[in-house]
C-alpha positions as CSV (number, residue, x, y, z in Angstrom):
1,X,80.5,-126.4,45.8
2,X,80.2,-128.4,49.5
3,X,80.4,-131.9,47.6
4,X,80.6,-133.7,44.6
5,X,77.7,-133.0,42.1
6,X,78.1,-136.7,40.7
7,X,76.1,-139.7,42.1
8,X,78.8,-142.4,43.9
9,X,76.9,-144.8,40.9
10,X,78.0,-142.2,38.1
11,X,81.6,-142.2,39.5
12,X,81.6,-146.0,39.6
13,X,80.6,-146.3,35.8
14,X,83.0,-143.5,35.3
15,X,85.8,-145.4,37.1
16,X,84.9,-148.9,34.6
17,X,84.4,-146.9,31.7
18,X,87.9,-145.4,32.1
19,X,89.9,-148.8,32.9
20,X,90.7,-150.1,29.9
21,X,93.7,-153.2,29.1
22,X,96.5,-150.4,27.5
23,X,95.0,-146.9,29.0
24,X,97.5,-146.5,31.9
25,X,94.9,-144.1,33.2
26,X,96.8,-141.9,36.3
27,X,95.3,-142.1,39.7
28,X,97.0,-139.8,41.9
29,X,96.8,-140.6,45.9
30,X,95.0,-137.6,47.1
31,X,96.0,-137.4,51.0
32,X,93.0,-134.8,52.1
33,X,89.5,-133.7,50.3
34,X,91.9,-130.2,48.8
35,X,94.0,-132.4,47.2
36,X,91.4,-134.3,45.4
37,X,89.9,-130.9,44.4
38,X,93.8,-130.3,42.6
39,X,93.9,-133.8,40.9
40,X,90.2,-133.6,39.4
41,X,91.8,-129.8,38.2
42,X,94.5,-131.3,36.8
43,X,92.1,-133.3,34.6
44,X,93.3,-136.5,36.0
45,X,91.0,-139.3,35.5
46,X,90.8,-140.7,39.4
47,X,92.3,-140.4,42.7
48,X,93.6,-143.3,44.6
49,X,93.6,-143.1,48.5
50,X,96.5,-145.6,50.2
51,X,96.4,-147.2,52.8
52,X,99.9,-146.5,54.0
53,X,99.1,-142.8,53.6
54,X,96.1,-143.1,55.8
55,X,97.9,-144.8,58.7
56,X,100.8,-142.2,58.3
57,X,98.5,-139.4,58.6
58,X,97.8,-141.1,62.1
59,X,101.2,-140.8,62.8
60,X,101.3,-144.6,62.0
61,X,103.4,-147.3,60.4
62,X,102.0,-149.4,57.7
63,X,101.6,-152.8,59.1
64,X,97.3,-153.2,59.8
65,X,96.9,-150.6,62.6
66,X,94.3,-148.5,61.1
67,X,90.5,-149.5,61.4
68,X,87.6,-149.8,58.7
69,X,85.8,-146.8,60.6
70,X,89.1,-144.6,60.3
71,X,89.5,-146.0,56.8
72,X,85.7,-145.7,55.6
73,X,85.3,-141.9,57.0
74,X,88.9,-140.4,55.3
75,X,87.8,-142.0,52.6
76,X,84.3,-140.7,52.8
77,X,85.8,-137.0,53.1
78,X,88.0,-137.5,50.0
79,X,85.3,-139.0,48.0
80,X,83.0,-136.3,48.6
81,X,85.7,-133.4,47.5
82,X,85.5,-134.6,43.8
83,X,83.4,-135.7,40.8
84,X,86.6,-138.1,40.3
85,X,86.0,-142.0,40.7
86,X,88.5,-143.2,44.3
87,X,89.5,-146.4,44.2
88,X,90.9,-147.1,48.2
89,X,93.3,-149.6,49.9
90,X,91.6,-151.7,52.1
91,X,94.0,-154.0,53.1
92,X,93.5,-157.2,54.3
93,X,89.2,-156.2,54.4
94,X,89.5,-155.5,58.3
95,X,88.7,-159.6,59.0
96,X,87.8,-163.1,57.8
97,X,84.9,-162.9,54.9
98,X,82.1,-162.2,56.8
99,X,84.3,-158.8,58.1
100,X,85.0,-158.5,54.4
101,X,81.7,-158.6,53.1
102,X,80.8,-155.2,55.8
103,X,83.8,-153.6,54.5
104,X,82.8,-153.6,51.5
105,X,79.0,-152.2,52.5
106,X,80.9,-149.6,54.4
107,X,83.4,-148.2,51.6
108,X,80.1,-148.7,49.3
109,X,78.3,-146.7,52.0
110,X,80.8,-143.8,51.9
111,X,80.7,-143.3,48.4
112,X,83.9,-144.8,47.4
113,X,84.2,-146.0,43.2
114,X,85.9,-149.4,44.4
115,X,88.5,-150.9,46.7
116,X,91.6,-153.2,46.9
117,X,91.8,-156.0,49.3
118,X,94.9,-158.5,49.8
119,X,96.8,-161.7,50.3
120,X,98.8,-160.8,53.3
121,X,98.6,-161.7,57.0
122,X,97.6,-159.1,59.6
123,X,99.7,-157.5,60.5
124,X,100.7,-156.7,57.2
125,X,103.7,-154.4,55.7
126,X,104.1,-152.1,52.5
127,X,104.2,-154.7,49.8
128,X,108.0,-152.5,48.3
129,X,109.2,-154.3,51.9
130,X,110.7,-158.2,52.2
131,X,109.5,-160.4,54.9
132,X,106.4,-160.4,53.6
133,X,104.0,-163.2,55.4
134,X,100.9,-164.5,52.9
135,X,98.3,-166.5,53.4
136,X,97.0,-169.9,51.5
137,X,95.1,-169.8,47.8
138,X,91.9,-170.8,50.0
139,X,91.9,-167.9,52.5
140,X,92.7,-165.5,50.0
141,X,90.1,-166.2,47.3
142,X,87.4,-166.6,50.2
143,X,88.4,-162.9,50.9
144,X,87.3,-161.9,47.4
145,X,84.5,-163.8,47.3
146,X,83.0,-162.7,50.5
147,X,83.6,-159.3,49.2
148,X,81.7,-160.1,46.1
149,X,79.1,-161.1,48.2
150,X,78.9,-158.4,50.3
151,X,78.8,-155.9,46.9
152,X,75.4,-154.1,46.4
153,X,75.9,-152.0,44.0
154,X,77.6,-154.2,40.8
155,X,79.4,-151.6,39.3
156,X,81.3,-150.6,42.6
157,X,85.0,-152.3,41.9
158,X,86.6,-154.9,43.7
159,X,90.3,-155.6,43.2
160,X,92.7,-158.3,44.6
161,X,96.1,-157.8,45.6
162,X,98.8,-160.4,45.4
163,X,102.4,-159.5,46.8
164,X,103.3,-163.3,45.8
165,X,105.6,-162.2,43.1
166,X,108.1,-160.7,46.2
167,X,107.5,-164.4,48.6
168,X,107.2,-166.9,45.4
169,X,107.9,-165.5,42.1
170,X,106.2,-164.8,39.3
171,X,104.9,-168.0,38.1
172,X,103.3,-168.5,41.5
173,X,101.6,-165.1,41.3
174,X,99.9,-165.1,38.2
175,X,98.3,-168.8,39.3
176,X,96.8,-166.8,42.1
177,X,95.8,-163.8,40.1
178,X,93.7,-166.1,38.1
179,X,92.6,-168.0,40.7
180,X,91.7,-164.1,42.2
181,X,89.3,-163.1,38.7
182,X,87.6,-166.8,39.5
183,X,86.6,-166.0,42.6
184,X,85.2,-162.3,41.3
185,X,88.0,-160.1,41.6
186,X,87.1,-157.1,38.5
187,X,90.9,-156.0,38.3
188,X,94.1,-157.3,39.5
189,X,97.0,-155.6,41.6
190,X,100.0,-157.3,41.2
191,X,102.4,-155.9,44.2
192,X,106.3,-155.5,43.0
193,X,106.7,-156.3,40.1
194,X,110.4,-156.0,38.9
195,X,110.6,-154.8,35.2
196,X,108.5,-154.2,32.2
197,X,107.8,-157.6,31.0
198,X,106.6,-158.8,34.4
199,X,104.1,-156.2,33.3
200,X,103.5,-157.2,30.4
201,X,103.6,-160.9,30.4
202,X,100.9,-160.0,33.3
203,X,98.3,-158.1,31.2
204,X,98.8,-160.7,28.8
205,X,97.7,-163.8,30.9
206,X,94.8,-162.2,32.6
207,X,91.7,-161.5,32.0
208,X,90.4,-158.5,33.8
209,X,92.0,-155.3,33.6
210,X,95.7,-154.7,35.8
211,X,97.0,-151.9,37.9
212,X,100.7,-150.4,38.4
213,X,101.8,-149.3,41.9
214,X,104.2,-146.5,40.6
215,X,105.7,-145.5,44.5
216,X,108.4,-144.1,45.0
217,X,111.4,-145.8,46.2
218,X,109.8,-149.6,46.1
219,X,110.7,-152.4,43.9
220,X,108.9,-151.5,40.8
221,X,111.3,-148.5,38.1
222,X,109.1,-145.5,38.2
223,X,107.7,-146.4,34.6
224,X,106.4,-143.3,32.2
225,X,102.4,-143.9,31.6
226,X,103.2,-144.8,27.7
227,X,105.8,-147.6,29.0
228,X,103.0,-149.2,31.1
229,X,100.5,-148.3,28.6
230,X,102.4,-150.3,26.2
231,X,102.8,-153.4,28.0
232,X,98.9,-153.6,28.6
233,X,98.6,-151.9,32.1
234,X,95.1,-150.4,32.3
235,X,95.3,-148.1,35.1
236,X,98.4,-146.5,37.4
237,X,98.6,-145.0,40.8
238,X,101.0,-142.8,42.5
239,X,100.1,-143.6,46.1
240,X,102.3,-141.6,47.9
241,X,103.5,-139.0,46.0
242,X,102.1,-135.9,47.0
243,X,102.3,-137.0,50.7
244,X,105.5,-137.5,50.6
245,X,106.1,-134.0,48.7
246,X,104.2,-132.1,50.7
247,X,106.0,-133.4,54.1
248,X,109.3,-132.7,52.4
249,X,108.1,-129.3,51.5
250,X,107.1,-128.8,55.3
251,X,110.0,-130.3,56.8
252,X,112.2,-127.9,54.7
253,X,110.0,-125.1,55.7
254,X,110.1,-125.7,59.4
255,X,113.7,-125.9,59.1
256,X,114.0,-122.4,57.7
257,X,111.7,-121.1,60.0
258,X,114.3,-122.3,63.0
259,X,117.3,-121.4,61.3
260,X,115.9,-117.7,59.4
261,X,113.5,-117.3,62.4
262,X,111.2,-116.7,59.7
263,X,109.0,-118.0,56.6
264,X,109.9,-115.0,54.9
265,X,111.9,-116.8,52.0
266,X,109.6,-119.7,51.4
267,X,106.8,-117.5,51.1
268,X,107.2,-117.9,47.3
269,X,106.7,-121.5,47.3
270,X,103.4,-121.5,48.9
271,X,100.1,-121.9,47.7
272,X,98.6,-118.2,47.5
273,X,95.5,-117.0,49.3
274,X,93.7,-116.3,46.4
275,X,94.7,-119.4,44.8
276,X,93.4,-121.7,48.1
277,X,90.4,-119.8,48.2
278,X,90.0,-120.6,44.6
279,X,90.5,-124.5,45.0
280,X,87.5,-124.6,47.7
281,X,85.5,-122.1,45.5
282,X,84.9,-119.4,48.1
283,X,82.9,-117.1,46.1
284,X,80.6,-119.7,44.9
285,X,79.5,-119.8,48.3
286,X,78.1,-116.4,48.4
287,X,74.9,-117.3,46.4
288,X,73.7,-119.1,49.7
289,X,75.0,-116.4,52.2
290,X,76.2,-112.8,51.2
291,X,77.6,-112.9,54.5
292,X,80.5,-115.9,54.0
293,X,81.7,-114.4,51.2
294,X,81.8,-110.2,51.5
295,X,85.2,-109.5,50.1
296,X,87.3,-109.0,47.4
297,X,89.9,-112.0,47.0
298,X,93.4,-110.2,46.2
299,X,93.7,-110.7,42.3
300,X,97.8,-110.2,42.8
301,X,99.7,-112.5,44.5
302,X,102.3,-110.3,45.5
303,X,103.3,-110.5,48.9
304,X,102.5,-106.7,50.6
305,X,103.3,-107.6,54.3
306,X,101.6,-111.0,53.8
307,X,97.9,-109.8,53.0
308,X,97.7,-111.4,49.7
309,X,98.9,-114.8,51.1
């Protein structure tokens, strides 16, 4: 009830303890607090929040727009909706290393489990695009280091992003990934990555623990969790997913409602009353005031002229 009952420390251990070399465990991008609440029911192990979902949200494109406040405070609200560790995209770190160093303060501040910051110029683009701009071995490990240096608490996560494998191939990429876990990095991102043995041969020659951007229609074959798991990955996100889902779902129900001139048949689809009002755990409310929570949620969820719904 209201927030998480775990300590952002307790997540953070939680989130270290789970990301193991070969455990492929599933982080979901949750796109609002209620869908955190549905991915810690689900009994995944995390939730991821992109940074390309965040700008959308905006009503923005992908390329550096959003700001560290906009950033810190979603990520705040989604953080707070779950006992789940949140690992969140944080770009290029909003600045040169000194900027870094806050943003990591900040994201530590709002009770985030750990962060990603990496190699592009700003602006940036979605690292499944081409024409992708990086910046110099130097630049890119000072970004991780001011980061480290910026970390209070030690078991809050900080992991680098390379899109090099897209600019200058593979080879080039994992130099920079290990010159990444030199200069602190805990896990490695590796952007694009074309097949399985990139994976592989990637979990094999470093050190620290790698994830898998599994996004829909990138670069990367949407790989089952045992493939990855097999080839060493220790941790997979689905950044976009259940944005892009849930805008489908609406843009097919708005279509209905213009060409019907009603909801009527998409009402099975939705999300019930009584099942919403379980997700935020209405009635648990009523131990603090009678008055919030005086009624009987409908135990049925058939539709009689829309009052179970």
């Amino acid at each position: 009830m209201l927030y998480s009952t775990k300590t952002p420390n307790e997540k953070r251990k939680a989130f270290r303890d789970a990301v193991k070399p070969g455990a492929a465990v599933q982080f979901p991008g949750a796109f609002t607090p209620l869908s955190a609440k549905l991915i810690q029911e689900k009994g995944f192990q995390g939730a991821y929040i992109s940074g390309a979902v965040l700008a959308n949200e905006l009503g923005l494109p992908d390329v550096g727009l959003t700001t560290l406040s906009e950033v810190a405070q979603r990520g705040r609200q989604i953080a707070d909706a779950t006992d789940l560790p949140t690992l969140i995209d944080a770009d290029t770190g909003f600045g040169e290393p000194m900027n870094v160093a806050r943003t990591i303060q900040e994201l530590e501040n709002a009770g985030l489990s750990g962060c990603h910051i990496e190699d592009q110029f700003n602006p940036k683009r979605c690292g499944h695009l081409d024409g992708k701009n990086m910046v110099d071995l130097k630049t890119a490990t000072m970004r991780i280091k001011g980061a480290v240096d910026g970390r209070r608490d030690s078991d809050f996560v900080i992991m680098a992003r390379t899109d090099l494998r897209a600019v200058e191939g593979l080879d080039a990429a994992i130099d920079r990934m290990k010159a990444l876990v030199d200069s602190g990095a805990d896990m490695i991102f590796p952007e694009a990555l074309k097949d399985l043995s990139e994976f592989e041969r990637v979990c094999n020659e470093i050190d620290v623990p790698i994830l898998a951007n599994m996004t829909e229609f990138g670069k990367s074959e949407l790989f089952t969790k045992q493939q990855l798991a097999d080839a060493g990955v220790a941790m997979v996100i689905y950044p976009v997913t259940l944005l892009r889902i849930a805008m489908g779902a609406i843009e097919r129900t708005l279509d209905t409602i213009a060409t019907e001139g009603t909801q009527d048949s998409k009402v099975e689809e939705m999300l019930t009353r009584s099942r919403l009002y379980e997700l935020v755990d209405y009635e648990a409310y009523n131990q603090f005031d009678s008055g919030i929570f005086n009624f009987q949620v409908p135990s049925s969820d058939i539709q009689t002229n829309n009052a179970n719904l």
